[in-house]
C-alpha positions in Angstrom: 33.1 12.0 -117.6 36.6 11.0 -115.6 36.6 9.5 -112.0 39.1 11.2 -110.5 40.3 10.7 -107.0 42.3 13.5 -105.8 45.3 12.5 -103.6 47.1 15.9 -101.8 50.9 15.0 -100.4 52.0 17.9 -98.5 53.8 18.7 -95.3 53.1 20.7 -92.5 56.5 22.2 -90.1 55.3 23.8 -87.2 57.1 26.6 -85.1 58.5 23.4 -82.8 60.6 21.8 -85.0 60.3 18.4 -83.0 56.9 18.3 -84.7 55.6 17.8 -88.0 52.7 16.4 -89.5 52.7 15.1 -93.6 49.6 15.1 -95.3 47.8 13.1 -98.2 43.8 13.7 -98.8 42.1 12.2 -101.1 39.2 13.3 -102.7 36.1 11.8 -104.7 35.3 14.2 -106.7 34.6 16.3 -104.6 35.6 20.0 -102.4 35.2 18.0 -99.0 36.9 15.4 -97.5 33.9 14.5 -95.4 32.0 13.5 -99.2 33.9 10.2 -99.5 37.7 11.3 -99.1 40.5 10.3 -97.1 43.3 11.1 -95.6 46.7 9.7 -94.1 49.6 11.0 -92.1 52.5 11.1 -90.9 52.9 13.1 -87.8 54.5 13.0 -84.2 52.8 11.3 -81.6 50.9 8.9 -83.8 51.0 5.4 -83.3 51.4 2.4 -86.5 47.8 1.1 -85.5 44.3 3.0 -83.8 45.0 6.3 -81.9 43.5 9.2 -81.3 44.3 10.5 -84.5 42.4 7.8 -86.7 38.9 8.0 -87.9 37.3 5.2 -89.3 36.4 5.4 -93.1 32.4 5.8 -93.9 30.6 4.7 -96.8 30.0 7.1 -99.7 26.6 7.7 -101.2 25.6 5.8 -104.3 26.9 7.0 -107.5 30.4 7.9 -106.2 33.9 6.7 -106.1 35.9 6.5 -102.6 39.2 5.6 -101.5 40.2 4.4 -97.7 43.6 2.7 -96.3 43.4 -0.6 -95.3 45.2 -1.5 -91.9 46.4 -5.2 -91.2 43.9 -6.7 -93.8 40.8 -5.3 -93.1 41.0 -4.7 -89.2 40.3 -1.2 -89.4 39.6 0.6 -92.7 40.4 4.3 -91.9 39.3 7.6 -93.5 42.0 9.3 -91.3 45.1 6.9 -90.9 48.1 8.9 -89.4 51.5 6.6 -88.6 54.4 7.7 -86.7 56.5 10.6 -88.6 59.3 8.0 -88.8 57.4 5.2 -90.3 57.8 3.1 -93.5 55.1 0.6 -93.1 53.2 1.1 -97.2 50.0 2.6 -97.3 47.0 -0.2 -98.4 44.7 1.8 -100.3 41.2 0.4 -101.4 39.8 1.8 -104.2 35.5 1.5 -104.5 32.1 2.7 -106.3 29.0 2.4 -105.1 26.2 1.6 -107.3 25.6 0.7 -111.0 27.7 1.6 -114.1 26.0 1.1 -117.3 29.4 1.4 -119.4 32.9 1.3 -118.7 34.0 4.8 -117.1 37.5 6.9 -117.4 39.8 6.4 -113.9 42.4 8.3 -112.8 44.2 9.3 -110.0 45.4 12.5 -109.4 48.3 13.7 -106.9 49.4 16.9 -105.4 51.8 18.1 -103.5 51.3 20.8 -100.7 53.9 23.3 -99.8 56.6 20.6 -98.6 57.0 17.5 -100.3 58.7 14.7 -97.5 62.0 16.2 -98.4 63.6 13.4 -101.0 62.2 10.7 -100.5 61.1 8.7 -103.2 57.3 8.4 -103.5 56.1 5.2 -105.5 52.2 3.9 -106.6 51.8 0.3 -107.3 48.1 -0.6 -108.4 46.4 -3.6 -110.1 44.3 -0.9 -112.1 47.7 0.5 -114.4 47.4 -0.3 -118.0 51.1 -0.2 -118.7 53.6 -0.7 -116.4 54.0 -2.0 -112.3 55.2 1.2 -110.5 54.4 5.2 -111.2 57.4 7.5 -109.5 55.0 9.8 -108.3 57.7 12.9 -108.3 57.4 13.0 -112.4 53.8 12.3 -112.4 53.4 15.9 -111.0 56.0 17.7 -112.4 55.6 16.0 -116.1 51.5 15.2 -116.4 50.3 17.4 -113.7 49.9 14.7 -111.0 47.1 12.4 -112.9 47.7 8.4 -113.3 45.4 6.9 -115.4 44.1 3.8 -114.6 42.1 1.3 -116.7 38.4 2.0 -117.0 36.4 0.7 -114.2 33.9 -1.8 -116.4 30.4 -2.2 -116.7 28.3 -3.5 -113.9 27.4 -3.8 -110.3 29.6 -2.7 -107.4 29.4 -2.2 -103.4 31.2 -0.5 -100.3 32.3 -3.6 -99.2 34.2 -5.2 -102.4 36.8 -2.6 -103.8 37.3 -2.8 -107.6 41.1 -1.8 -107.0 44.1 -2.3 -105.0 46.8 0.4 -104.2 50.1 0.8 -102.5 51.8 3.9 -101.7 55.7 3.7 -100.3 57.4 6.6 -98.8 61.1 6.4 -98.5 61.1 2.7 -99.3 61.2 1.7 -103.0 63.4 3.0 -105.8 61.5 3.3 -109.3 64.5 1.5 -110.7 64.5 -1.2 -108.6 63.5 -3.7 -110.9 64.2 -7.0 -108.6 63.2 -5.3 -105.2 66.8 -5.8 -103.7 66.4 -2.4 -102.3 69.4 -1.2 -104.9 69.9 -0.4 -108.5 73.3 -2.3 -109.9 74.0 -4.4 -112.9 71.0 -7.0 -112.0 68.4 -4.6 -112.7 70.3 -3.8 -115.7 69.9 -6.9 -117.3 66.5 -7.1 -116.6 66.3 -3.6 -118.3 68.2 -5.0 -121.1 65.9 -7.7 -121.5 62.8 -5.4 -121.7 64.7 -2.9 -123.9 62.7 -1.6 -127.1 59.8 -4.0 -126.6 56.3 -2.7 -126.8 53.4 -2.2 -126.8 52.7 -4.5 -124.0 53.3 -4.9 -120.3 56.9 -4.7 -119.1 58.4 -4.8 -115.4 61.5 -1.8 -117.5 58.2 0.2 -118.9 59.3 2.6 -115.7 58.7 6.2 -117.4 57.2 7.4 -120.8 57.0 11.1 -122.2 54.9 12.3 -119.4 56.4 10.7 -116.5 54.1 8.0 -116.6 54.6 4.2 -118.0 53.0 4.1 -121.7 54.1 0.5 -122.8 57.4 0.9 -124.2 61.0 0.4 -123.4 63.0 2.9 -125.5 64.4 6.3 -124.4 62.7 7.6 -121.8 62.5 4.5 -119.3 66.5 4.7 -119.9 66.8 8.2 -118.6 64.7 6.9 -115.5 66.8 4.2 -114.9 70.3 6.1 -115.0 68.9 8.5 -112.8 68.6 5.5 -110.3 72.0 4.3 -111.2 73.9 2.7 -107.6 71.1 4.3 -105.3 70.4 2.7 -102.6 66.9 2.8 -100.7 68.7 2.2 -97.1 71.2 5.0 -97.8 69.5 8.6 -98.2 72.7 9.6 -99.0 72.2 7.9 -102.1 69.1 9.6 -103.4 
């Protein structure tokens, strides 16, 4: 059976258009976000640290997977983190299980948008649980595999609230997939890098951006090309660009 956490991105406009509120939930296999889920925002009025629109994050029962952000290295772990509608500060997700697992189980990740979508901003996932690649644009995952990222299997063994057996970052608006020497552009010296990776595989690969299904798969051929040009001279500091 898969571990799947659900993560929802979606926006909400109000009538005032002065407010807004952007959404991500994240579920543990379940229909509630009160049985291990999350959430985080971004939304008018909120602040980058505690506010009245936090709630702190609350162990799940045994037996099930949960998922929190992580603010300023464990100062507060939040169920409900919401940031200022303007921020770009990466959202530190901790990834846990509580209790005993016998063998290695399936783990995924699974994204969704809502009605809105944060207009074009690019949407990246960075985790130490991907079995091919360093970055998922998380844009294809949806529209080409239906919003689930695989991850590798957690393994066998013991595991607690308070020691995560994964790491994630999600970036709004502040990390092109193409951006293969985080210089906040794509020009010639991502190409050579690119070039460097090109038609190696199967393996790990900072090019492996992209596969048939949106999703890194261990190669450098084809489809990681196709990503790449569609980054060609965009720049993360100029919208304009995207």
């Amino acid at each position: 059976m898969k571990n799947i956490v659900f993560i929802i991105l979606g926006i909400l406009a109000l009538t005032d258009i002065t407010y807004a509120t952007h959404t991500l939930k994240f579920y543990n296999n379940s229909s509630s976000i009160d049985e291990g889920g999350a959430r985080v925002q971004h939304r008018t009025g909120a602040l980058e640290g505690r506010d009245g629109y936090d709630s702190d994050y609350l162990a799940p029962p045994t037996g099930s997977l949960s998922i929190y952000s992580d603010v300023n290295d464990g100062e507060f772990e939040f169920a409900m983190d919401a940031r200022p509608l303007d921020s770009i500060t990466p959202f530190d997700l901790k990834l846990l299980y509580n209790g005993t697992i016998g063998s290695p189980k399936s783990n995924h990740i699974r994204f969704e948008f809502g009605t809105e979508s944060f207009d074009t901003k690019p949407i990246m996932f960075q985790s130490d649980l991907f079995p091919y690649g360093l970055v998922v644009d998380i844009r294809k995952a949806i529209t080409q595999n239906g919003g689930e990222v695989p991850l590798i299997d957690i393994p066998a063994g013991t595991y607690s609230n308070s020691s995560p057996y994964g790491y994630g970052i999600l970036t709004i608006g502040t990390r092109l997939l193409a951006d293969l020497d985080d210089s906040n552009e794509v020009n010639f010296e991502d190409f050579a890098i690119f070039a460097e990776d090109w038609q190696k595989g199967p393996g790990q690969y900072v090019a492996d951006i992209c596969g048939p299904n949106g999703i890194p798969d261990g190669y450098v051929d084809n489809y990681d090309l196709a990503a790449f040009c569609e980054d060609w001279l965009k720049d993360i500091n100029d919208p304009s660009t995207w």
